[in-house]
N, C-alpha and C positions, 0 to 999 in steps of 0.2 A: 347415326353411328357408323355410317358407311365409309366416313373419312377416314377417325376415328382407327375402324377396324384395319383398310387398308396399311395406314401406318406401323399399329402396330405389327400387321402379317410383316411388312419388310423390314422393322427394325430384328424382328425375331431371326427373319432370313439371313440377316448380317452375320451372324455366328455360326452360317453351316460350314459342315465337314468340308465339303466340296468346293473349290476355289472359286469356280467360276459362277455358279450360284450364290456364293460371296458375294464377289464384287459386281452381279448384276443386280443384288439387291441394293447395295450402295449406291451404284450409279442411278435406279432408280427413285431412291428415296430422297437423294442430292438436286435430280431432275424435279421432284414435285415440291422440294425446298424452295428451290428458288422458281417455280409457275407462279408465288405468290407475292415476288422481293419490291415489286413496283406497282402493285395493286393498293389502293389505299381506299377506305371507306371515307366517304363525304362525315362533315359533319352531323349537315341533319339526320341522314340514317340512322349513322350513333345514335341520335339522341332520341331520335324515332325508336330504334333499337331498343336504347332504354328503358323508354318508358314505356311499352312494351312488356316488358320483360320483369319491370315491377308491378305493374300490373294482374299480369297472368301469376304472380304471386312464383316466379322459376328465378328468384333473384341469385341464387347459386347455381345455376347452370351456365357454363359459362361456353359459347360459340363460337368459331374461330372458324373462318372459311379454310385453313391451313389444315387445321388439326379435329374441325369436327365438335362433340363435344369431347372437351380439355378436360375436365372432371373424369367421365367415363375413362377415357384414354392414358390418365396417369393413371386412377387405379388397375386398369386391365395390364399395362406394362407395368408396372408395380408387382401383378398376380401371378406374371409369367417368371419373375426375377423366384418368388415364393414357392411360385404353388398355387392353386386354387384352394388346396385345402387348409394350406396354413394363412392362404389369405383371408377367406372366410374367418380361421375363429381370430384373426385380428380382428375385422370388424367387428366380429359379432354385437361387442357391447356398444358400440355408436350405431344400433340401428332401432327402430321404434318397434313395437310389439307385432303391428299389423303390416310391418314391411319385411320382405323376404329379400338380402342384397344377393347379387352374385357379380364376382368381382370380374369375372370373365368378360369379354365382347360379344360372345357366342351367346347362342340360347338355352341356357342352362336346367337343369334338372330342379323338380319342386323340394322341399326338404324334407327327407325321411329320416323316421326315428333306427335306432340302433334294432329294433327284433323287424323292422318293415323287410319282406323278402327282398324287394327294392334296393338295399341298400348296397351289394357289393355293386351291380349295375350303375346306380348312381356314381359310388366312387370311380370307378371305372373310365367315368367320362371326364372327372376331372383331370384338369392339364400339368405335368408335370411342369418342375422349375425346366430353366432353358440351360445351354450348357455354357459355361466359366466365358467362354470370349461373349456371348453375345449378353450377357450378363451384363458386361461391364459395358455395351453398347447400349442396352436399355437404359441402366441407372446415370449414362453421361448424359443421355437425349431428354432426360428428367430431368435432373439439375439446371443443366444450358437451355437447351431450348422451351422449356414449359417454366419451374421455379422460376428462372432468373429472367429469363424475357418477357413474363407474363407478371408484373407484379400486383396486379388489383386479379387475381384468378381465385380471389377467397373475397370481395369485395362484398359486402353487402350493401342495403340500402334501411335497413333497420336492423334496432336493436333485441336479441330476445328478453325473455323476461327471464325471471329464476327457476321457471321449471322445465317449460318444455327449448329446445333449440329449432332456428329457423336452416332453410336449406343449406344457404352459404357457410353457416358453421358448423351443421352434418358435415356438409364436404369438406371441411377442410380439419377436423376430427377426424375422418374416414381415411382421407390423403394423408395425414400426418402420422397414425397409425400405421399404415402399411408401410410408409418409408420409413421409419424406426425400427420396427420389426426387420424388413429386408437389409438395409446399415446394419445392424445388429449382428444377423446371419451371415452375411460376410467380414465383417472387423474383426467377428471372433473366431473364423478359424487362420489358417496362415494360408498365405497367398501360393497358392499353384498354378498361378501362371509360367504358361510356358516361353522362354523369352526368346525363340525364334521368328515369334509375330509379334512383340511387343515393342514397338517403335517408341513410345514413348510410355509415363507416368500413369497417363490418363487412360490407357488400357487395360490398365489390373482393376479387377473388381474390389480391392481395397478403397483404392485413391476415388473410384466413382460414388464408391455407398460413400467415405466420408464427404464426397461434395453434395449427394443426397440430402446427409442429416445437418450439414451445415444452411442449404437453401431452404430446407423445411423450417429450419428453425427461424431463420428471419422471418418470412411469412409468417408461422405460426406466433411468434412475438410480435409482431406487428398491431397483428389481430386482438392480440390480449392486451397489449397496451392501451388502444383505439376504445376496447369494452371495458378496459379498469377507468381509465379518463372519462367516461361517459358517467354523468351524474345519477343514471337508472338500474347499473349495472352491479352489485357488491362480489366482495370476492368467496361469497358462502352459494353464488349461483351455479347453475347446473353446467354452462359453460366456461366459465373460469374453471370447475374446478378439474375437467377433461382437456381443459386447454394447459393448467397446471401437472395435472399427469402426464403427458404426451411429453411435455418441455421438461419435466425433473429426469423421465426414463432417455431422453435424448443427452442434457446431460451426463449421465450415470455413462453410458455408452461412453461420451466422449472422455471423460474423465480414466476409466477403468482402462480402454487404449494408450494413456500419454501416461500410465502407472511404470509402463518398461524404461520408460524417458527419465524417471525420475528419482531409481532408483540407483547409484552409482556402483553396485553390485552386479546388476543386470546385463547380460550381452546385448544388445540391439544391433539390429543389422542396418547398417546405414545405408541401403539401398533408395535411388531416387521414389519409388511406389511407397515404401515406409514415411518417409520425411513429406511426403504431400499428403498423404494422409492423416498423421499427426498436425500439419499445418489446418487443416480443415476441421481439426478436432478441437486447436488453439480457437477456430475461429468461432465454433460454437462456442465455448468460456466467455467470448468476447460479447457475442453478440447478448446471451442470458445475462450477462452481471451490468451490462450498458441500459438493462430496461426496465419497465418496472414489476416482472417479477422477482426482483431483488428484493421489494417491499413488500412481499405477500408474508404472511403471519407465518408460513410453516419454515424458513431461511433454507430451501433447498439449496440455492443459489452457493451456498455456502458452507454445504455438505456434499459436496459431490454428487449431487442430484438424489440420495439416500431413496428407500425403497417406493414406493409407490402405497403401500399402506401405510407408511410411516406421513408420508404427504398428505394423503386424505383423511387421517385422523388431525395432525395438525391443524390444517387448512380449517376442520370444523369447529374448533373451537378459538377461532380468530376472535369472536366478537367476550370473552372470556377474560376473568382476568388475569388467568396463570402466565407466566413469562414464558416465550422461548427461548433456548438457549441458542447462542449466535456460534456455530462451529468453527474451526480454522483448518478445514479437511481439504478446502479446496486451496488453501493458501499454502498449507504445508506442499501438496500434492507439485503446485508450480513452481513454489520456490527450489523445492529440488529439482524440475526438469529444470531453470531458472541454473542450476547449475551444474549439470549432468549433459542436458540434452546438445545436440550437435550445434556446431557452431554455426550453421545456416537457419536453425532454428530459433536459435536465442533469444532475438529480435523479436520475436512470435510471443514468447513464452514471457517476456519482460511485456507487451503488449497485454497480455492477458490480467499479469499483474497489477497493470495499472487500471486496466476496468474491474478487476476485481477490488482493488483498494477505493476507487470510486464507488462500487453499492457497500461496501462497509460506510464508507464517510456519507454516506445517502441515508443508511437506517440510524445512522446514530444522529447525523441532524434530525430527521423526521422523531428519532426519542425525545431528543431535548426542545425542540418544539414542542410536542405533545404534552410531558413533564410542566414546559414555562403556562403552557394554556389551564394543565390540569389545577397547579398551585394556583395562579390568580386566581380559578374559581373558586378554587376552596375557601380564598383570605378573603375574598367580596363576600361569598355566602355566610362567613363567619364577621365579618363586619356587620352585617345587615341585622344581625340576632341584635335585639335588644332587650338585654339582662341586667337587674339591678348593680349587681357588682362585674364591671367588663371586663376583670383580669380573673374572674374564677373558671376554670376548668378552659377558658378559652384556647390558650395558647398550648394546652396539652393535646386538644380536640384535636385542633389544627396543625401540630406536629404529626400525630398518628397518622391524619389521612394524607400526609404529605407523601410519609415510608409507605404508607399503602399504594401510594400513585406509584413511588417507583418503581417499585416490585413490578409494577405492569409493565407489559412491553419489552423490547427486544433487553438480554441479558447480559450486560459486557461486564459483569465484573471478574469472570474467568477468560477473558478472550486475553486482558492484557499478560495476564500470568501464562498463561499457553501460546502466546505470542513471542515473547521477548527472547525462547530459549532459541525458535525459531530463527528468529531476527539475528542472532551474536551469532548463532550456527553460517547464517549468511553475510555475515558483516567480515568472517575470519578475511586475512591477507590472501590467502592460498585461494579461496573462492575465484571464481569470474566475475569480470568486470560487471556484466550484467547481474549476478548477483548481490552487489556489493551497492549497486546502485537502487536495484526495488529495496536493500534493506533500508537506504537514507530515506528514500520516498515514503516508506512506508512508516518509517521513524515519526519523518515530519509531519506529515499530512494527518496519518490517524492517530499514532501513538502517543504522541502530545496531548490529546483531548484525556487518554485513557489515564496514562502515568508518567506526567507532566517530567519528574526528576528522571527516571533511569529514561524516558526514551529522549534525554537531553546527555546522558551517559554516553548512547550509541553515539547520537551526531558527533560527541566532542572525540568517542574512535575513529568515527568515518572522516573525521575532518585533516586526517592526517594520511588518508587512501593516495595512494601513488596514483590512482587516474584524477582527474580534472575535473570532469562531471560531477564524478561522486563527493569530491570533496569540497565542489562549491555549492552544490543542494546540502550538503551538512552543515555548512556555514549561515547559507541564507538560514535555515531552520533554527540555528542558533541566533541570528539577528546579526551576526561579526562579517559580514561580507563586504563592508564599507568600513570595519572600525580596525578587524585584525592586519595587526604590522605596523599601523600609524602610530603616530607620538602620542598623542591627544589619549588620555586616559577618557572612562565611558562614563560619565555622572547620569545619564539615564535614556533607555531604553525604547527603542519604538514604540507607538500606539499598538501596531501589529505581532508583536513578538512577546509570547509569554513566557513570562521568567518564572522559572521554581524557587519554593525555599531555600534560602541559602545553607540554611540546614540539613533541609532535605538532600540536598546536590553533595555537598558534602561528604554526607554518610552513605552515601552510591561513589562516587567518584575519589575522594582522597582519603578516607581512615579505608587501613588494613583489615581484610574478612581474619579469620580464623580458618586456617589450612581448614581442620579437622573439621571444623562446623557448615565449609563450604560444601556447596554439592557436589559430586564428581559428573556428572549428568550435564553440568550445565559450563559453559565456557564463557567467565564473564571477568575479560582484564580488568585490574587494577591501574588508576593513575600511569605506574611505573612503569608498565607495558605497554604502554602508548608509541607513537612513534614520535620524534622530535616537534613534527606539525601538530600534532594530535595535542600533545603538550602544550604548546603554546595556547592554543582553541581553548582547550582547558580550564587554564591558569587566566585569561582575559574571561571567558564564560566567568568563573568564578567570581572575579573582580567584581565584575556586571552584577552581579546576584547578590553581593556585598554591598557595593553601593545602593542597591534599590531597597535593602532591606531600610525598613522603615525603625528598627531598633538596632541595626550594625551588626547582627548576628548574634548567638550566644560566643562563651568564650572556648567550648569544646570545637566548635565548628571552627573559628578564627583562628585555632590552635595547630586543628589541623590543616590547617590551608596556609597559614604562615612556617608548618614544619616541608610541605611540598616544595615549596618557594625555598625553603632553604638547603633541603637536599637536591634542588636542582644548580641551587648555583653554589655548591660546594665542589659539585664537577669543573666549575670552570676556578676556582681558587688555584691561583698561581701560577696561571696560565693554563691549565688543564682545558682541553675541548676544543683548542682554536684550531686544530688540524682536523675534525670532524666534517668539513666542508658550512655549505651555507646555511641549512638544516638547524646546525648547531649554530651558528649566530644568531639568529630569527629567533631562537628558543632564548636564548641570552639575553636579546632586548625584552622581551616577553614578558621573562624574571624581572628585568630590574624595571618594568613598567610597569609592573604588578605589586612589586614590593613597593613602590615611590606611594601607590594608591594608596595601597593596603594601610603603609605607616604613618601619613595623613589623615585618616578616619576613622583607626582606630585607637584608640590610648593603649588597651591591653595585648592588641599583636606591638606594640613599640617595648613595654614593659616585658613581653618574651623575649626580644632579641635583647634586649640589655642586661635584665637581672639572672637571667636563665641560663647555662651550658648551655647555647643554642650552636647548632653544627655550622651556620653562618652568622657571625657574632659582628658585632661593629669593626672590629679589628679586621675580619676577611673579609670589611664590607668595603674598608678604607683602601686596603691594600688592592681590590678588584678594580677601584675604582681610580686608580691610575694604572695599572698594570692589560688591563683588557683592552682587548683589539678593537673592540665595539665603539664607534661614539657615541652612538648610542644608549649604549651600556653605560659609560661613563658619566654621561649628561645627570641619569639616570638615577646610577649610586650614590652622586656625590648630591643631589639633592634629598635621597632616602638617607642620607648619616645626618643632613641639617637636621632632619624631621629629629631626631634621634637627641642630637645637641641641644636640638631649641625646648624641650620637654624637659624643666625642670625640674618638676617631680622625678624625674630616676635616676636623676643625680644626688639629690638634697635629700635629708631624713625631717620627716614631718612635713603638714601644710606648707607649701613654698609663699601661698598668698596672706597667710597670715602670718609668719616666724621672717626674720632676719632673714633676706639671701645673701651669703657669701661669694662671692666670686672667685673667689680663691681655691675656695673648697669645689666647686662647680668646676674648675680646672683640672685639680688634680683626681678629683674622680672619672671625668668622661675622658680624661686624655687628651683633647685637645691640642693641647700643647705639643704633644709629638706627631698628632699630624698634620699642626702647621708648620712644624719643624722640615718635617717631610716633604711636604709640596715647596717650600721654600729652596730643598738643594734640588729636587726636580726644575724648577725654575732656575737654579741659575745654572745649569748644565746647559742651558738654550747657548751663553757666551761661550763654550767650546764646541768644538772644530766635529766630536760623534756626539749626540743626542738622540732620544728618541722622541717621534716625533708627538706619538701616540699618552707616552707620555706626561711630558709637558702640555698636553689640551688636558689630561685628565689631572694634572695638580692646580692648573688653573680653574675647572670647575668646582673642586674639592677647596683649593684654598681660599676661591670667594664664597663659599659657604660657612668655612668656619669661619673667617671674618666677619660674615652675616650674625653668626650665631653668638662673635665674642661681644660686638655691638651691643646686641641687643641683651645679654645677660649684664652688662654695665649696667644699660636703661635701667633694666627690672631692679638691680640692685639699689639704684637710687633712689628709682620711687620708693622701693622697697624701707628704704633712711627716711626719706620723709614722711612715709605713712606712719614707721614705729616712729616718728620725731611729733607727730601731731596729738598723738593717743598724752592727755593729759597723767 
């Protein structure tokens, strides 16, 4: 302890009053830094050292010709940052019955009870904390040069069992404790540093306790990861569940600091000591939601490290079969720093986001794993019965225990309805980029699993986001990142990309709420509030989820989504839209590439546009379709009017396959006639001197279609002669 000791006496010395006494502690302590920078231990020693060391059963003690013992020496700087006294009752509960700790270097007093005359004596001798500068000298010399230089300083060499712990995990319970407790005491009051001697960040005693509970925590998750993966280890044992306390109340700590970041209410002082200390506070979120105490039964992870009884009751009934419920305390929590917090931070806070959206997607695969394992066994075990009649009582049996399985294990069927207000709250325009972004990420990646239609809602909003990123992850999530804007209509859908009911999509995205029935609480656009890009995404999504329907939709859904289609391109009837810029042309091929699908596949969206007051009727479909700027558009229409001619059912009364067809009457019902009339003087305007150019391509697409369509109603009529000429 001699080394040990020395050290700490100079790190203590680094905070006195007196200048020069300062910096002769400095200079000494810089001096015995570097006596050891080119010294290096041989191999065999090491491993002479080792084995050693396992031996003599001191597999947590750990030696360092630099620092003495390293154990001793972070708790005694640790004690000094506290107190002696409030170091002690941190330990107190990580210590064994017949062990007395004293946190100190010094040779401590034995422990007396509260009536011992002893006792004011005793207290007397313990060591007060040290003062605010040398403070923040102690907790950097802990973080940097012990935590992060020392990464095996909690190493063991075996595992404990469930009841009692071995040294190296005493120590580092004991370590872990005292720097949560000290982080703790400084985070939570406000920084009184004086900024005469503050050269930089890393001397306020805020910014060194957050580096504190940030390097504690990787260590101490390390260790829990290394004994959860160990096949002897469960998580109902005595060190998990101290290693589980220690990491939820470190959490808690960091969470309840980045609360001022997250609320847009809140003043925050954007000083450089603030912003590095919240940075180190992101970096704990990071490091807990990246590991696997994500997957521990009580989801602290995911409640903001929630209280410490609350974790030890859960934790104890992990092997149980009641569910826990899966929070969104710590999502809420980032998403709003996510959009509040300073703009050097952001980066940080979106960072955290994304390892917290990875142990979401980590517990719910490990449910549906668990769930796929649990069912097989049930149907093999319920296979195996051999019962005279094998359809009695079986399939009921095995229903029940099915909803029994689920019920078990993590609980997401409130996560998606407490999610989504979340998610639109950050999807708005007005938000930050980085907002606007964890909403698509988290759309795609988890929300899809949860609620397949509305978090296909989000994407087809995010897909119309003025930034770049965000609108090409809403796209990829939608599967349109190779298909939107092309000619090529979508007959079916990648392996990878799950499509929702077309139904379902529907009555989220294109039929109208009810003002009154809507929630005021909650902010969730309509179709119409889309932006032009967002539209289009939309209207192709849609298409997509119409084609794969394996029955074409019902006719309410088809209803509604041929009425979209037609209020959107009612804006551009008569020229209306073309000064919009690009936006609105994009949106216009969209329409009419949606409509060409739409009226191909379906018999009853063709039978709305023609028999029905429809707000885009064949008439405004004929006239768009040479009149539009678009070639697009034009290709487009005048292919969706064939669809419309060629269908003689909605021209003809009665079976067309069975009664007489007229051609005549087929004429003067669809009109026809006047819109070959039409494309005929468009066409001969080409032989003077002004024409349009735009025009003339769209009477020619148009009028080789009705030709197409007058063709073939000849055809059908004759067969039509011959089949009534054969009927004896």
């Amino acid at each position: 302890l001699g080394t040990a000791r020395t050290v700490a006496l100079l790190l203590a010395t680094t905070g006195d009053s007196h200048p020069d006494v300062a910096e002769r502690a400095n200079s000494y302590l810089r001096a015995h830094m570097d006596s050891m920078r080119n010294i290096t231990t041989s191999t065999k020693e090491e491993k002479a050292s080792a084995d050693n060391t396992a031996t003599n059963g001191d597999a947590g003690t750990s030696l360092s010709p630099l620092f003495g013992d390293v154990i001793s020496l972070t708790c005694g700087l640790l004690g000094l940052v506290l107190g002696d006294t409030v170091a002690n009752m941190a330990i107190k509960k990580y210590q064994d019955d017949k062990e007395d700790i004293q946190v100190s270097l010094g040779t401590g007093w034995p422990t007396v009870t509260n009536d011992s005359p002893l006792r004011m004596v005793a207290l007397s001798t313990k060591r007060r904390m040290v003062t605010t500068k040398s403070c923040a000298a102690v907790l950097n010399f802990v973080s940097s040069k012990i935590l992060d230089d020392i990464p095996r300083i909690f190493s063991s060499s075996r595992i404990s069992d469930n009841s009692t712990m071995s040294s190296p995990e005493l120590s580092a319970c004991r370590v872990g404790a005292l720097a949560i407790v000290a982080a703790n005491s400084q985070l939570s009051t406000p920084d009184q540093t004086s900024s005469t001697y503050l050269t930089n960040s890393r001397g306020s005693p805020r910014v060194a306790a957050a580096l504190v509970l940030n390097s504690v925590c990787v260590r101490l998750t390390s260790m829990y990861d290394a004994m959860v993966q160990s096949n002897n280890v469960s998580h109902d044992s005595a060190t998990i569940i101290r290693l589980h306390d220690l990491l939820s109340r470190a959490l808690a700590i960091a969470c309840s600091n980045l609360a001022s970041a997250s609320s847009p209410h809140s003043i925050t002082t954007g000083n450089k000591a603030n912003i590095d200390a919240r940075d180190s506070c992101y970096g704990v979120i990071c490091t807990l939601a990246r590991s696997r105490i994500a997957l521990a039964p009580s989801g602290m992870v995911f409640n903001c490290g929630g209280s410490p009884s609350t974790v030890l009751s859960t934790t104890s009934t992990a092997s149980s079969n009641m569910p826990h419920i899966v929070s969104i305390a710590t999502a809420a929590l980032l998403f709003g720093c996510a959009s509040n917090e300073e703009e050097m931070l952001k980066p940080r806070s979106v960072a955290a986001l994304d390892a917290l959206l990875g142990a979401y997607c980590k517990v719910y695969a490990r449910q549906q794993v668990d769930l796929k394992s649990d069912e097989t066994m049930i149907e093999s075990s319920g296979s195996n019965e051999l019962v005279q009649n094998p359809w009695a009582q079986q399939s009921t049996t095995n229903t029940e225990q099915v909803k029994n399985v689920k019920r078990t294990g993590a609980n997401f069927e409130g996560v998606s309805r407490a999610l989504f207000p979340l998610l639109w709250s950050s999807a708005q325009s007005h938000q930050p980029k980085a907002s606007r972004l964890a909403a698509a990420r988290w759309s795609n990646e988890l929300m899809k699993s949860l609620d397949l239609s509305n978090a296909c809602h989000i994407l087809c909003f995010l897909c119309g986001d003025t930034d770049v990123t965000t609108s090409m992850v809403a796209r990829d999530g939608l599967g349109l990142s190779a298909h939107l804007g092309e000619e090529d209509t979508i007959t079916s859908n990648d392996s990878e990309t799950s499509l929702p009911d077309f139904n379902d999509l529907v009555s989220v995205l294109f039929e109208e709420e009810d003002a009154k029935a809507k929630p005021v609480s909650s902010w969730r656009p309509s179709f119409h509030d889309f932006s032009p890009s967002g539209r289009s995404a939309a209207l192709r999504f849609g298409l997509t989820c119409l084609l794969s329907d394996l029955y074409g939709g019902e006719d309410d859904a088809v209803d509604a989504y041929v009425r979209a289609l037609s209020e959107t391109l009612q804006q551009y009837d008569g020229g209306k839209g073309s000064q919009h810029g690009r936006e609105a042309i994009d949106l216009l091929d969209e329409c009419c590439i949606c409509l060409a699908g739409c009226l191909s596949t379906s018999q009853f969206a063709r039978s709305k546009v023609v028999n029905e007051s429809s707000k885009f009727g064949l008439a405004a479909m004929t006239s768009l379709a040479i009149s539009s700027t678009s070639s697009k558009a034009r290709r487009y229409l005048a292919e969706s009017a064939g669809y419309l001619y060629e269908d003689w059912s909605l021209w003809v009364d009665g079976d067309s396959r069975q009664s007489d067809f007229d051609c005549s009457a087929w004429v003067s019902s669809c009109g026809i006639e006047q819109t070959m009339s039409l494309c005929a003087s468009k066409l001969t305007e080409m032989q003077t001197n002004l024409f349009m150019a735009g025009e003339v391509h769209g009477a020619a697409f148009l009028g080789s279609t009705c030709v197409r369509a007058f063709r073939l109603a000849s055809l059908f009529q004759k067969t039509s002669q011959e089949d009534c000429g054969s009927i004896p």
